[in-house]
C-alpha positions as CSV (number, residue, x, y, z in Angstrom):
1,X,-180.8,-251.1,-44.6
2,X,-182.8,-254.3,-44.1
3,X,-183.6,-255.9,-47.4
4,X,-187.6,-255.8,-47.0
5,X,-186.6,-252.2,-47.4
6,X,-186.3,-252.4,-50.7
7,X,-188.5,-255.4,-51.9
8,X,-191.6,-253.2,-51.4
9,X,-191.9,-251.6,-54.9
10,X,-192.2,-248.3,-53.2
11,X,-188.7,-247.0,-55.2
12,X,-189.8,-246.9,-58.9
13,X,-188.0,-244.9,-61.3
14,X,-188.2,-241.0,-60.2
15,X,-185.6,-238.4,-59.2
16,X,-182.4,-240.5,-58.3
17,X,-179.4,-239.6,-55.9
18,X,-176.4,-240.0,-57.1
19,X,-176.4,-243.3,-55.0
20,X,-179.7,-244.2,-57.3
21,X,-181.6,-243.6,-54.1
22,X,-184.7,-241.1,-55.0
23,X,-184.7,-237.9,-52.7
24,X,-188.1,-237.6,-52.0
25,X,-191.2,-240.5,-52.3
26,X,-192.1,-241.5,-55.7
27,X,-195.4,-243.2,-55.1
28,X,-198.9,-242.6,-53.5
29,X,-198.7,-244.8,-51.0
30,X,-195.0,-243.3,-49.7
31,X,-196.5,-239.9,-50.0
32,X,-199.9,-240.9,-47.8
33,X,-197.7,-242.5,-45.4
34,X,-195.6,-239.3,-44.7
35,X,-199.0,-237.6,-44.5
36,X,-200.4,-239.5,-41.5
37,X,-197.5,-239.9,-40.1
38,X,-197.5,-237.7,-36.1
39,X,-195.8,-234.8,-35.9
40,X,-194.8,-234.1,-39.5
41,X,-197.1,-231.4,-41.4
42,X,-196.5,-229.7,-45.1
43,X,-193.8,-227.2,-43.2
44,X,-191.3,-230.2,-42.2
45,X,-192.2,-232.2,-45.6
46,X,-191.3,-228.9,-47.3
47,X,-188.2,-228.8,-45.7
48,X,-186.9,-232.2,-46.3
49,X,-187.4,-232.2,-49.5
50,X,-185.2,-229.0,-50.2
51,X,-182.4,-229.9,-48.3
52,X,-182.5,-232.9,-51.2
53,X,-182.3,-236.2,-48.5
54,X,-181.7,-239.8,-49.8
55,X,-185.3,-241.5,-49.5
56,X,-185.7,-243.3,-47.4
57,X,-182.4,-243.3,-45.2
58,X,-181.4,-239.5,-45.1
59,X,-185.5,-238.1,-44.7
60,X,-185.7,-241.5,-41.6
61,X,-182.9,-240.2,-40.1
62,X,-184.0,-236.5,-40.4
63,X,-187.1,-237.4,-38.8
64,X,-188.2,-236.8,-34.7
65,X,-188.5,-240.9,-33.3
66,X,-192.3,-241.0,-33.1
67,X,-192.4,-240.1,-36.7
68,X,-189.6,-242.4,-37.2
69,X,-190.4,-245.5,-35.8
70,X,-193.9,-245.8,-37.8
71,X,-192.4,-245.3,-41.0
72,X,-189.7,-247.1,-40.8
73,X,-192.1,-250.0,-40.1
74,X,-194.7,-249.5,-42.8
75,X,-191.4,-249.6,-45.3
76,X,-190.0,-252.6,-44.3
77,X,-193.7,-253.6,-44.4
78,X,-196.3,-251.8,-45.8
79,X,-199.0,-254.5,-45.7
80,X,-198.9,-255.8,-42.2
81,X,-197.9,-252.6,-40.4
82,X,-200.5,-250.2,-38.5
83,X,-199.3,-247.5,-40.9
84,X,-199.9,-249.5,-43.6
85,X,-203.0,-251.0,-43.0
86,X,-204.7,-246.7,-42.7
87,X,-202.7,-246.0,-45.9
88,X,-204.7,-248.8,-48.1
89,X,-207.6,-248.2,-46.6
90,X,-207.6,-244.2,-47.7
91,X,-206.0,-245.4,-51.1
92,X,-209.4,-247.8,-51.2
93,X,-211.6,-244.7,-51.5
94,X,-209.4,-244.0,-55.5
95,X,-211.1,-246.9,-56.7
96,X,-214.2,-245.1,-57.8
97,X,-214.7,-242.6,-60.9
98,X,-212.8,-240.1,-61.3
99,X,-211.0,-240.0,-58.4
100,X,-206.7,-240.0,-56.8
101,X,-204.1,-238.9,-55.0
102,X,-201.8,-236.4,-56.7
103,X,-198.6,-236.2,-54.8
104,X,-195.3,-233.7,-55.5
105,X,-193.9,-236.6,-57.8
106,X,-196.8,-236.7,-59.9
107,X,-196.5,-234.7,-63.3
108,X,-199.9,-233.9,-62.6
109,X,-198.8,-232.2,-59.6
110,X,-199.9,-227.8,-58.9
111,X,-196.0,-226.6,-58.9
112,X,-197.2,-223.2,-57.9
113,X,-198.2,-224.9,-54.7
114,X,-194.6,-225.5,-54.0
115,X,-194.2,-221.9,-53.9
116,X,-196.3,-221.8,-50.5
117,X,-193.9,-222.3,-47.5
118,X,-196.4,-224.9,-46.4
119,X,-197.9,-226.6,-49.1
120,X,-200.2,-229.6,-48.9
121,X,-197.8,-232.9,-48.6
122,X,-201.0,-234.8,-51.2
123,X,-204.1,-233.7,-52.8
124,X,-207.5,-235.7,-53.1
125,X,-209.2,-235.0,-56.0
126,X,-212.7,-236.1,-57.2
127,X,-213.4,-234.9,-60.6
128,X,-212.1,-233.8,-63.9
129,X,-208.7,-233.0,-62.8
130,X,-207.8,-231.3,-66.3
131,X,-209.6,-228.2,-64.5
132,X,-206.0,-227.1,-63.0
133,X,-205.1,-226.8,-66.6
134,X,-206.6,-223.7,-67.0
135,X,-205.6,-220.5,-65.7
136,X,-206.9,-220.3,-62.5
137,X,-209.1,-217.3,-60.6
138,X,-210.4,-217.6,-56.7
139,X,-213.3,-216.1,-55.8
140,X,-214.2,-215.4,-51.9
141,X,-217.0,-213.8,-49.7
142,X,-219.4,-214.1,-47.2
143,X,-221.3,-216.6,-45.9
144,X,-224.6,-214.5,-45.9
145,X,-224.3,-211.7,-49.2
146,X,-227.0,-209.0,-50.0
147,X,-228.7,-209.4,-53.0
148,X,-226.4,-206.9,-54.2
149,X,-223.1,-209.0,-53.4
150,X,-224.8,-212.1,-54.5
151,X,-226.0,-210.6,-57.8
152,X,-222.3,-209.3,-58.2
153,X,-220.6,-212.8,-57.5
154,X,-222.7,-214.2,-60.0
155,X,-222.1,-211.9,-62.9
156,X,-218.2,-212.1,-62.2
157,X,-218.0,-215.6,-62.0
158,X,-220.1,-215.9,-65.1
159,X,-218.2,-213.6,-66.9
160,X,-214.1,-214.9,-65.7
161,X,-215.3,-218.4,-66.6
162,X,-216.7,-217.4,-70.4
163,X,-213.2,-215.8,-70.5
164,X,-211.0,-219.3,-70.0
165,X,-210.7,-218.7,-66.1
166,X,-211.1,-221.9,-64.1
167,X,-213.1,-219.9,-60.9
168,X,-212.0,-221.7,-57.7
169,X,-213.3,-221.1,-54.3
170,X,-214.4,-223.1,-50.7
171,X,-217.6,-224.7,-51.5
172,X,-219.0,-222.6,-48.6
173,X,-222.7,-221.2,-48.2
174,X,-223.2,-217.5,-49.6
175,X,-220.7,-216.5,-52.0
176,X,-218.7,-219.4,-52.6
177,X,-221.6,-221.5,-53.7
178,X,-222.7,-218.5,-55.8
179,X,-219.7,-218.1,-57.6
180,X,-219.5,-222.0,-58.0
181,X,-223.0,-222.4,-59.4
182,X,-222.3,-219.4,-61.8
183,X,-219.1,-220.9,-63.7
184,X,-221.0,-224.1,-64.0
185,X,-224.4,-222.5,-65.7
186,X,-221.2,-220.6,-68.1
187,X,-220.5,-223.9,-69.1
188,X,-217.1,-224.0,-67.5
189,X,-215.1,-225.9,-65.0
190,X,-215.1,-224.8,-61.3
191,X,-212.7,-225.8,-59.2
192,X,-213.6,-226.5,-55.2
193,X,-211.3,-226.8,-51.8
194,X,-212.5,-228.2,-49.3
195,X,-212.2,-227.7,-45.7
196,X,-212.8,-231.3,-44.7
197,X,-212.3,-234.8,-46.1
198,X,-212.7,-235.3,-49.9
199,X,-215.8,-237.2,-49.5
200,X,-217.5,-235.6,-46.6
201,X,-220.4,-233.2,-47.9
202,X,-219.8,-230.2,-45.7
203,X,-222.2,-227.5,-45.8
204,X,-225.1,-230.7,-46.2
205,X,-227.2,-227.8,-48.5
206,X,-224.3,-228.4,-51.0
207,X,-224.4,-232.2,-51.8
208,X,-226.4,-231.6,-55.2
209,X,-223.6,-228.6,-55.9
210,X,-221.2,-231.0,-55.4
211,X,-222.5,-233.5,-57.7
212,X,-222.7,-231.4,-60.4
213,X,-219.0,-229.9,-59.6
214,X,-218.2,-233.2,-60.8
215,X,-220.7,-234.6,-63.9
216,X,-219.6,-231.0,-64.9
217,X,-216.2,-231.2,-65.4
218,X,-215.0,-229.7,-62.1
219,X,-212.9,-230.8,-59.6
220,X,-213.1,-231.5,-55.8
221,X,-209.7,-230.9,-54.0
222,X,-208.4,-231.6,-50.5
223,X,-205.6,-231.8,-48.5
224,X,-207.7,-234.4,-45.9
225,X,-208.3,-237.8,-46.6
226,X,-211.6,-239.5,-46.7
227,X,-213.8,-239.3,-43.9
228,X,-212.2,-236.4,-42.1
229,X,-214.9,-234.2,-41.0
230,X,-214.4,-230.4,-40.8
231,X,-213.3,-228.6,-38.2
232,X,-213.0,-224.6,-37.8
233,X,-209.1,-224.7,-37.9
234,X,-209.2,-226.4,-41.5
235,X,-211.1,-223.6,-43.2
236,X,-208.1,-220.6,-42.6
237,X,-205.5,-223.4,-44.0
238,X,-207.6,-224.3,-46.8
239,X,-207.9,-220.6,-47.8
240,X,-204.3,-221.0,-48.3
241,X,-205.2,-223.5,-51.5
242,X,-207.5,-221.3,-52.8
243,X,-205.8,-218.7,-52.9
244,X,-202.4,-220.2,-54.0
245,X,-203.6,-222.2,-56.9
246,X,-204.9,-218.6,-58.8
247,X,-203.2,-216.1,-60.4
248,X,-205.8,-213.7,-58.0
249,X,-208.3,-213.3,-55.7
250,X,-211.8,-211.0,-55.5
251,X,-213.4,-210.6,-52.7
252,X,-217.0,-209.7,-53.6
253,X,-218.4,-209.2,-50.1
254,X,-216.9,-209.3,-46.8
255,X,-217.2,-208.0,-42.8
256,X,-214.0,-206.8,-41.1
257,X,-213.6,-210.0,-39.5
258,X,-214.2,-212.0,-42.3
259,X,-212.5,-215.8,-43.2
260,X,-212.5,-213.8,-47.0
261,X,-210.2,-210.9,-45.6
262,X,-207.8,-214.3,-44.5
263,X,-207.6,-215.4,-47.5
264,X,-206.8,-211.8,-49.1
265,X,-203.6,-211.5,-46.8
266,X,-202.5,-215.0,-47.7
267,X,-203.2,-214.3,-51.4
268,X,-200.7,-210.9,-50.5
269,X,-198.6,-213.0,-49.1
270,X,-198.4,-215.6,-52.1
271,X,-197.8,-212.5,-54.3
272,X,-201.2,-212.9,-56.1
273,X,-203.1,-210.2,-57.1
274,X,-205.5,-209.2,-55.0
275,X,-208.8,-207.4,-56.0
276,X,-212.1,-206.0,-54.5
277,X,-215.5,-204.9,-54.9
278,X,-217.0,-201.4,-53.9
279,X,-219.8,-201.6,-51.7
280,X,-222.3,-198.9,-49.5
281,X,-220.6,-197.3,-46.8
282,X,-223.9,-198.4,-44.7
283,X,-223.5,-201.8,-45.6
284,X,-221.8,-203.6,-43.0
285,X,-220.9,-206.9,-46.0
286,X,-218.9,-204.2,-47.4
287,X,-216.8,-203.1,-45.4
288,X,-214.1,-205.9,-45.6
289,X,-214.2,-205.2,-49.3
290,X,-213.8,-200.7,-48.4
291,X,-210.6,-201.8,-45.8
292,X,-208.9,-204.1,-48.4
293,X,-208.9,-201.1,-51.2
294,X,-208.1,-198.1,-48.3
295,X,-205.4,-200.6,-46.8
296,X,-204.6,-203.3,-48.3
297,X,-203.5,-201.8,-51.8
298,X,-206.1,-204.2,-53.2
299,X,-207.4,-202.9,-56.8
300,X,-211.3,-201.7,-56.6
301,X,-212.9,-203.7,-59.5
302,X,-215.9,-202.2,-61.5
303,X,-216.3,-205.0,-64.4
304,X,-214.4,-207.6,-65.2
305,X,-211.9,-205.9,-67.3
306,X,-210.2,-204.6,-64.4
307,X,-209.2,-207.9,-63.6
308,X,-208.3,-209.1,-67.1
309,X,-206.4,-205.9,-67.9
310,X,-203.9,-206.2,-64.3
311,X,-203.4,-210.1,-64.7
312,X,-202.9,-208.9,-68.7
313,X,-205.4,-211.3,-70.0
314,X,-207.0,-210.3,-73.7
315,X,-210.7,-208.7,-72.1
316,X,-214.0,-208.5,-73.9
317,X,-217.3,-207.6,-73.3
318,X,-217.3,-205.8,-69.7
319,X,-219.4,-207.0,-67.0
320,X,-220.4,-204.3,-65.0
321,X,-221.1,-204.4,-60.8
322,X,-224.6,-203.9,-59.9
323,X,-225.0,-200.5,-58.9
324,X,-228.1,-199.9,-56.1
325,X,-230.5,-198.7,-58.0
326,X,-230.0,-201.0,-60.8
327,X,-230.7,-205.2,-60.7
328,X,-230.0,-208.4,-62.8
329,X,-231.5,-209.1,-66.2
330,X,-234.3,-211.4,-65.4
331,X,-235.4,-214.4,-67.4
332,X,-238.5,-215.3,-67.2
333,X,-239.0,-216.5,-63.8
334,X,-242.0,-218.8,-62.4
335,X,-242.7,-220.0,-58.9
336,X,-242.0,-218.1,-56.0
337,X,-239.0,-216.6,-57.5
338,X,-241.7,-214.3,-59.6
339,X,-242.8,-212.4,-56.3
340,X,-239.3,-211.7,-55.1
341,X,-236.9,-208.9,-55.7
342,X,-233.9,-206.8,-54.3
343,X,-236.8,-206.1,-51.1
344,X,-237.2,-208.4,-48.4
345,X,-240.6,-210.3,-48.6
346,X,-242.0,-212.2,-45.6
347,X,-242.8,-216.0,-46.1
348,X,-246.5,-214.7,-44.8
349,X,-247.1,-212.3,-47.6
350,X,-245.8,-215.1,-50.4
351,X,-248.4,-217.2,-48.9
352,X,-250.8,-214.9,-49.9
353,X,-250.0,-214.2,-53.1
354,X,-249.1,-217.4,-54.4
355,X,-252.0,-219.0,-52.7
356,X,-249.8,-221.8,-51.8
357,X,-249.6,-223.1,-47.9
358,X,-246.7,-222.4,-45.2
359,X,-245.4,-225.9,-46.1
360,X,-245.7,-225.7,-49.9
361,X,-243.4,-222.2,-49.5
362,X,-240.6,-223.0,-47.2
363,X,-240.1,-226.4,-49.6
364,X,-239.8,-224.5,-53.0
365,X,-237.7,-221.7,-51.3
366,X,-235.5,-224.3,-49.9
367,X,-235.1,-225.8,-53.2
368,X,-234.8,-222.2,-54.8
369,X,-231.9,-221.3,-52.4
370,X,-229.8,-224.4,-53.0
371,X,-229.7,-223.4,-56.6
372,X,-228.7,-219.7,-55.7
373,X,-231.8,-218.1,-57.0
374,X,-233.3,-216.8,-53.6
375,X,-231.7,-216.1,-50.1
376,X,-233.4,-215.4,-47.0
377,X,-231.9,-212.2,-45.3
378,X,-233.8,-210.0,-42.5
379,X,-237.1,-209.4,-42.8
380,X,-237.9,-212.2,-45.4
381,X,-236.4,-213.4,-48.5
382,X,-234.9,-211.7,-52.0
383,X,-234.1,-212.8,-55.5
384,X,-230.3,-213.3,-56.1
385,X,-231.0,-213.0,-59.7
């Protein structure tokens, strides 16, 4: 091997072969580099590194050419090769607050990842990364709940996160965001994977949910570098994440072909436990939910206990589902909020009884549905709590 080889710094103290060569990347930047590299995804990384290779000679050789040939270059020169010049410019985007790279040879490092047969090769993370500390729960649904599922995602969030739970889920719209919002106004951490690049707001109604995931003590994760957009094959791999870094899963609402009944399988297939919400045989969001209790083996859930008791976790106070003809305990509410309930109210009749204009209403219930209190559905809008 050339002598640049080793004049790098990338071969720091780590795990050492017996020839005092380490057998898998000790640093960031190695670790980025295997990321970008073509051809080589978490699968192949997986591999090398339990068949134990000398790095860098054994995991080079192990490698197809076109994944070869770049590598080999950015070692002998990280700061002047192609390779090189895209890994500094990702590591560029850790300089600001609270954010890194966490690679398999950080201590910091998710091992339960590494039971996943294709784990991520590096997370980014933006945030308070102590979050993954905690005993982790995910939390999954649809994109467009009733007011029943969205009052139910709320309570169990609330309630998993006042019991020491970290509640992690996708950041999407609907549940996700729901469940998100609801640890945070517990006063707990809430842990987010994305299906895009770590700094690329993605849904755009989420960028102030977001912000507060992280002045909150939560944490932003992703397997994609910055600037990455998303991209509909992401979301089923990311599901993978969320699911594999809990010790289960509830699904609170979800159709029959639903992303959430993905990310049940793969929490089966992780051997998490996997639970589920009731529903209304006429509601359609349920039904997901009905086929993963009939089918799945997934445990129906009533309160929270149910989950605490099967992952043997000390329980407390219950927190019951909402049943239909039952709805949240309301604080005092003001604004348009006051005029809405479980029924579906057109923007037309809240005109008239705030007394407000068309443009005046669609702005506040805007505002009102990025912080999860209303949702539009058919026929006009509800209160989610």
């Amino acid at each position: 091997m050339t002598a640049p080889l080793f004049s790098t710094g990338l071969f720091p103290t780590g795990l050492v072969s017996k020839d005092h060569e380490p057998f898998e990347p000790v640093t960031p930047e190695a670790w980025v580099a295997l990321s970008l590299l073509p051809g080589v995804g978490p699968r192949t990384v997986k591999a090398l590194r339990e068949q134990a290779l000398a790095w860098p000679e054994a995991w080079l050789s192990a490698l197809s050419p076109k994944a070869r040939v770049p590598l080999q270059a950015y070692l002998c020169d990280p700061l002047e090769s192609p390779l090189g010049l895209r890994v500094s410019a990702y590591l560029r985007w850790c300089d600001g607050e609270a954010r890194s790279v966490v690679t398999p040879s950080c201590a910091a490092w998710p091992s339960v990842l590494d039971e996943l047969p294709d784990p991520p090769i590096v997370l980014w993370a933006h945030g308070a990364y102590s979050a993954l500390t905690l005993p982790g729960f995910a939390m999954v649904g649809t994109r467009k709940p009733t007011s029943e599922g969205a009052f139910n995602a709320r309570r169990f969030s609330q309630a998993l996160a006042q019991q020491g739970l970290a509640v992690i889920s996708g950041l999407a719209l609907g549940v996700d965001g729901l469940c998100h919002q609801a640890a945070l106004e517990a006063g707990a951490p809430t842990v987010a994977v994305l299906g895009c690049g770590i700094d690329v707001v993605y849904p755009r109604q989420h960028q102030r949910l977001r912000e507060r995931i992280v002045a909150e003590g939560g944490l932003l994760l992703s397997e994609h570098p910055p600037g990455v957009q998303a991209r509909p094959q992401f979301f089923p791999r990311r599901n993978r994440l969320i699911t594999g870094l809990a010790l289960g899963v509830l699904v609170v609402e979800a159709t029959l072909k639903s992303g959430s009944l993905v990310s049940a399988r793969l929490a089966l297939e992780q051997n998490r436990e996997v639970f589920a919400l009731p529903g209304s045989l006429s509601n359609p969001q349920a039904r997901g939910c009905l086929h993963l209790i009939q089918q799945q083996g997934a445990k129906l859930v009533i309160d929270v206990d149910d989950i605490l008791g099967e992952l043997l976790l000390p329980v407390s106070a219950p927190c019951p589902a909402q049943s239909m003809d039952s709805g949240p305990a309301d604080a005092p509410l003001t604004g348009l909020a006051a005029y809405l309930g479980a029924e579906p109210v057109a923007i037309d009749v809240l005109v008239e009884r705030a007394g407000k204009s068309i443009a005046e209403c669609a702005s506040e219930l805007m505002m009102l549905e990025l912080e999860g209190v209303v949702q539009q559905v058919a026929g006009g809008w509800v209160r989610c709590r």
